[in-house]
N, C-alpha and C positions, 0 to 999 in steps of 0.2 A: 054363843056357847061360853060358859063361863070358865075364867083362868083358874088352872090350881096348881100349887106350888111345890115341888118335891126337888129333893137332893138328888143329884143324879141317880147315886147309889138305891135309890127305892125304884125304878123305873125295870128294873130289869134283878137279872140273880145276878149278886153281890159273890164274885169268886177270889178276887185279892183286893187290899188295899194298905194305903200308906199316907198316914198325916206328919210330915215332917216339915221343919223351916217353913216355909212361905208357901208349900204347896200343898194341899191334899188330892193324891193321887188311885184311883178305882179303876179296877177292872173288870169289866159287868157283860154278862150275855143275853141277848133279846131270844126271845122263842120267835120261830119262822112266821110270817105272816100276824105277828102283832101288829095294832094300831096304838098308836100313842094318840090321846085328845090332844087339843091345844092347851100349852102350858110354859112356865119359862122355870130358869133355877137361878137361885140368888148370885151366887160367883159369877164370874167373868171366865171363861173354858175355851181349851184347846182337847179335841174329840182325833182320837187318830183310829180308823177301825181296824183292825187284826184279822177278822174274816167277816165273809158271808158280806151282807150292803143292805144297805135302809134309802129312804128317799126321807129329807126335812125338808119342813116346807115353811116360811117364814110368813110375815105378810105381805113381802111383796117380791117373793124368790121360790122354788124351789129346786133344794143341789140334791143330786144323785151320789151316793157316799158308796163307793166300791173300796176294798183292799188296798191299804197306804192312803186314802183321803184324809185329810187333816180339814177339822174345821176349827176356828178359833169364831166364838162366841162370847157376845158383852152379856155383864148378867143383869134379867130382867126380863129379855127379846122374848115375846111369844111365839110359839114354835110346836109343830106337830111331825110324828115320826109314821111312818109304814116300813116293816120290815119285811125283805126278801124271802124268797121261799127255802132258804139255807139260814134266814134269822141273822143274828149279827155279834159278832165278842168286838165290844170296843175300850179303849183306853182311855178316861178321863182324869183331864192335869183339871183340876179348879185353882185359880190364885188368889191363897188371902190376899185381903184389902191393901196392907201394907205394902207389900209388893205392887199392887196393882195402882197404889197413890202413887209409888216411889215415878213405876212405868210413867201414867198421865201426865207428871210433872215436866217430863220433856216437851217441850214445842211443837216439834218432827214427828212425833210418834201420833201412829190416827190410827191404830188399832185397837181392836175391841169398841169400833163407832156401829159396827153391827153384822153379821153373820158374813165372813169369808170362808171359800173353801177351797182347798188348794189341791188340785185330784194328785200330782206325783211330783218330781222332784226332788230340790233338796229339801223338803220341808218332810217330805216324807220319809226321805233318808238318814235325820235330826230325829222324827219319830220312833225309827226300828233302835238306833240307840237307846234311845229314853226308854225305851221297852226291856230293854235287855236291863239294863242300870236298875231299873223297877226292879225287874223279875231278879237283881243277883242281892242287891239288899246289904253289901259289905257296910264296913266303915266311912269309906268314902262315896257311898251312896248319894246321899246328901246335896253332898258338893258340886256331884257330878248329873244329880238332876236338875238340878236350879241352875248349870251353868247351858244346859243343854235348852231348857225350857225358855232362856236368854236369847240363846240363839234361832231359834225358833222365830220367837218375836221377832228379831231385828230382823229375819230372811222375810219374812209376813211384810214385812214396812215396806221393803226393797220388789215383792214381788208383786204387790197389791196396788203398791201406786196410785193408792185412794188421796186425790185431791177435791177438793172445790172445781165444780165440771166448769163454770165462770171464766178458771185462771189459767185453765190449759187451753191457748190455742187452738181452733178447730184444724189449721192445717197438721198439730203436731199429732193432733188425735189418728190424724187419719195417715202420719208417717209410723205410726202404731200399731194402727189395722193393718199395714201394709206390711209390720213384720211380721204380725201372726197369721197372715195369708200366706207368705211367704217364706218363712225364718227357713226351711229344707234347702232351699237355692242359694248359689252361690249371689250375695248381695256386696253392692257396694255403696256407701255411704252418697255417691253423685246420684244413683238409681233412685234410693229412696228418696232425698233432697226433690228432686224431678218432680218427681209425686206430688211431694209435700208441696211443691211449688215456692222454694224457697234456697239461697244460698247452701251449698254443706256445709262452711264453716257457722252459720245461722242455727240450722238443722242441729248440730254436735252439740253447740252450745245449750241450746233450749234443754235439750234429750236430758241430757244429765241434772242438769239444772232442775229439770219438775223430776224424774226419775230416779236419780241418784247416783246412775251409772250411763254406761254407755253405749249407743248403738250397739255394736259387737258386743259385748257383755251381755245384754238382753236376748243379743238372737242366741248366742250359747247357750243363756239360762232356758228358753223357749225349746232349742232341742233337746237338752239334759232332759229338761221336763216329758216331753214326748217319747223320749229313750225309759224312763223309768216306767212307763204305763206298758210300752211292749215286753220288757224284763219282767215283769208281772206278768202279767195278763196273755203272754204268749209264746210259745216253746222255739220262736226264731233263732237262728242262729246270731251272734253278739256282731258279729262285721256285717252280717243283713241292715241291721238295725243300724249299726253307724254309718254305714257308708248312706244308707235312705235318706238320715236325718241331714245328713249337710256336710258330716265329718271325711276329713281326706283320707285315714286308715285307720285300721281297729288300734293302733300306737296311742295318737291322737288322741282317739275318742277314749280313751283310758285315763289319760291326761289330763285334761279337761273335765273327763265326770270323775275323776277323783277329787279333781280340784275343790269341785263344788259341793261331792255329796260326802266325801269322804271315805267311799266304798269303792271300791273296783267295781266295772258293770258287773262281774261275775258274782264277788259277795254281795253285791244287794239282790239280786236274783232271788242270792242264796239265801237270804234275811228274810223273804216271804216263809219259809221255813222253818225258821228260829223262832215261830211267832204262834206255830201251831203243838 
């Protein structure tokens, strides 16, 4: 089937937009039960959805894109869309080039090498701002999207962890799978090590080293993330939910995902909201 080429904004109905600084930013909603062909857009994009959910399908992936999913997309990727029977309003950042040179110039940075998607957390919690920022349009508007858009990217780097499969260790791979089977329990750094089949202080060191952070750092971010899709997606009660994830009391768990998202468990809840 043959590739065609469209700006996002022609893909769907065009209901806000905003070309400022380094970003041009659209707000666009799909009709329920569309098919997109295969097709790519020029820019480099981060896709966060607002409602309703679609399925993209790459050619050699596809993500299931519900409420707070964030996808950050290189531009060029060929890519096909089916939308939900609710159809879907989403938020697209595209980054002029400039910005987009300035990003590649760093070393470190391996985003935008091809389609991630990040269903919740703080990547999603970085999105409801950015949304709001869109939608208020002051003076410091501006300022206050490109610093957000910033941060965005650096959480992607940290939470992606997209290396050279080569350079990672097969034992460290698999003290990785062991925290995303696991990250709810209470863990300790000798348990995992065991696993891995490797000293702890071996273990610590690697982690951070290909990762960028830390055993414990990771299993936090791992439950934050898990915490944000039940505050979404389900009318539980907030101490349900933290004491499940791993967390010692709703204090805690306050703590900590404020830490990272920015938002009380309660106001991002309540940020599914602010968005309809």
């Amino acid at each position: 089937m043959s590739e065609q080429r469209h700006s996002p904004i022609t893909l769907g109905a065009l209901l806000r937009s905003s070309s400022n600084g380094h970003l041009i930013i659209t707000e666009t909603k799909h009709a329920a039960g569309l098919t997109l062909q295969p097709h790519s857009h020029e820019r480099a994009s981060i896709s966060c959805v607002l409602e309703g959910s679609f399925l993209e399908a790459t050619q050699n992936e596809c993500h299931e894109c519900q409420v707070a999913t964030v996808l950050m997309k290189p531009g060029g990727e060929i890519h096909s869309n089916r939308y939900g029977s609710q159809g879907a309003r989403t938020l697209i950042v595209e980054l002029k080039q400039d910005l987009l040179n300035l990003i590649q110039e760093i070393p470190s940075v391996s985003i935008f090498l091809r389609t991630e998607c990040f269903p919740g957390g703080i990547l999603s919690a970085l999105a409801m701002k950015l949304y709001k920022e869109f939608r208020a349009q002051d003076g410091a508007s501006i300022l206050g999207m490109e610093g957000l858009v910033l941060e965005m990217m650096y959480e992607a780097c940290k939470a992606s962890a997209f290396h050279v499969p080569n350079r990672i260790p097969s034992w460290l791979s698999k003290a990785k799978e062991f925290l995303h089977d696991n990250f709810k329990n209470g863990l300790t750094l000798l348990t995992v090590a065991g696993v891995a089949g490797v000293h702890p202080a071996h273990l610590a060191r690697a982690f951070r080293r290909h990762y960028g952070i830390t055993a414990g750092e990771y299993v936090r971010r791992l439950r934050v993330e898990w915490c944000t899709t039940q505050l979404l997606h389900s009318d539980r009660e907030i101490l349900d939910i933290a004491l499940e994830a791993g967390f010692y009391d709703q204090s805690h768990f306050i703590r900590v995902f404020k830490s990272l998202t920015g938002f009380t468990p309660y106001e991002f809840r309540r940020s599914k909201r602010l968005v309809h």
